[in-house]
N, C-alpha and C positions, 0 to 999 in steps of 0.2 A: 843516347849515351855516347860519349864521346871513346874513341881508340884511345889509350894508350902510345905514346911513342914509338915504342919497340916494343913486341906484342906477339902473340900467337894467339891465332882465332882455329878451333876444330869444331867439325862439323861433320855430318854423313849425307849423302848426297847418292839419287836413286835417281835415274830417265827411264822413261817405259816405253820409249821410241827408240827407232834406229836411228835418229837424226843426230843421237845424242846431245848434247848443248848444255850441257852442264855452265851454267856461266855465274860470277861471285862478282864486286867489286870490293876494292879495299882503297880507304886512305880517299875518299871523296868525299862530296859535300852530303849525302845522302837526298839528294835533290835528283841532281842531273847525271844522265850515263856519260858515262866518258869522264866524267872528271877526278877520278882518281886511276888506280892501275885496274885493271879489266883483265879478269880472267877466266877463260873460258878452254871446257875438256870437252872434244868434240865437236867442234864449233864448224860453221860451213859444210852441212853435209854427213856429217862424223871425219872429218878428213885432216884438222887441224886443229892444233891444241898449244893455245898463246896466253904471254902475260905482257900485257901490252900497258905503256902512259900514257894516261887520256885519250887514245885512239886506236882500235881494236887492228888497225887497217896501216898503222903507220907503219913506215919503216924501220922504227929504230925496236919493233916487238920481239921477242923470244919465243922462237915456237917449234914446235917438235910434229911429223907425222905420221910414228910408227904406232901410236897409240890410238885402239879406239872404244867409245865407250860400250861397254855389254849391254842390252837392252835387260833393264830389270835387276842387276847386279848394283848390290847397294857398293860406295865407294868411300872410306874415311878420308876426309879431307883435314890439311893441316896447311894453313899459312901462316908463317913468320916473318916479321921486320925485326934486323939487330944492325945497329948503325945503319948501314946503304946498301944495303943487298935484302931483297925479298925472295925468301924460299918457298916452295909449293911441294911438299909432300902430299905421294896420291899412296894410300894402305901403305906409309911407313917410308917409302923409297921415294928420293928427292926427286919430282916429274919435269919442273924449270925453278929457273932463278932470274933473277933479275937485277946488277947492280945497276945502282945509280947516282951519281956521282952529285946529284940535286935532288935528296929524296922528298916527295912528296911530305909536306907533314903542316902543323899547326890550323887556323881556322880553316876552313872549307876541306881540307885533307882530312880529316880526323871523323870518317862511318865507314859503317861495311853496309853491303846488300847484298841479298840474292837475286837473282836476275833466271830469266831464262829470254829465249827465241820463239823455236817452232817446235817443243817439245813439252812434254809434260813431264817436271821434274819436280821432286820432293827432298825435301830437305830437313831434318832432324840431328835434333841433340847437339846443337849452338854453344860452342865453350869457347868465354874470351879470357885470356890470362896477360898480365903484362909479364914480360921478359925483364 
């Protein structure tokens, strides 16, 4: 099924490891990793926490490392597109943002996934809405 242009996807989102790795994609082909924004809480370790274009590892990513994920602690997840900016609400409070001045969008942009690494993570109660 196809996104939406500008859209909010929530979700709830649980790791039962210390590694944390919470990781989503949005606005990709639902094929291939990397091909839309990648985002992931936790990520490397529990040590860093990015919303990265097409490549989790580039430069131009958004990422914060005062947060890390609780082992077992479930997490509400909310991501939104409205025009060029991608917001990540983690339990309510905005976690990063992403503007983009060439948003991702139409064929091959337009799925979401879940993803993980090296963790075991669960994920429930999937809501897509357009904005």
């Amino acid at each position: 099924m196809r996104l939406p242009r500008d859209v909010a996807v929530e979700f709830d989102a649980r790791s039962e490891s210390g590694a944390g790795d919470i990781k989503f994609e949005i606005f990709g082909n639902g094929r291939d990793h990397a091909s839309g924004y990648v985002c992931v809480f936790g990520g490397w370790g529990n040590q860093i926490s990015v919303i990265a274009r097409q490549d989790e590892h580039g430069a131009d990513r958004k990422e914060r490392r005062d947060v890390k994920v609780e082992p077992g602690r479930t997490y509400h997840m909310r991501v939104e597109r409205a025009g060029r900016e991608l917001r990540w609400l983690v339990d309510g409070r905005l976690f990063l943002a992403y503007d983009d001045p060439r948003p991702l969008e139409g064929a091959g942009h337009d799925r979401f996934g879940f993803s993980s690494w090296e963790a075991d993570v669960f994920y429930d109660g999937l809501r897509i809405r357009p904005l």
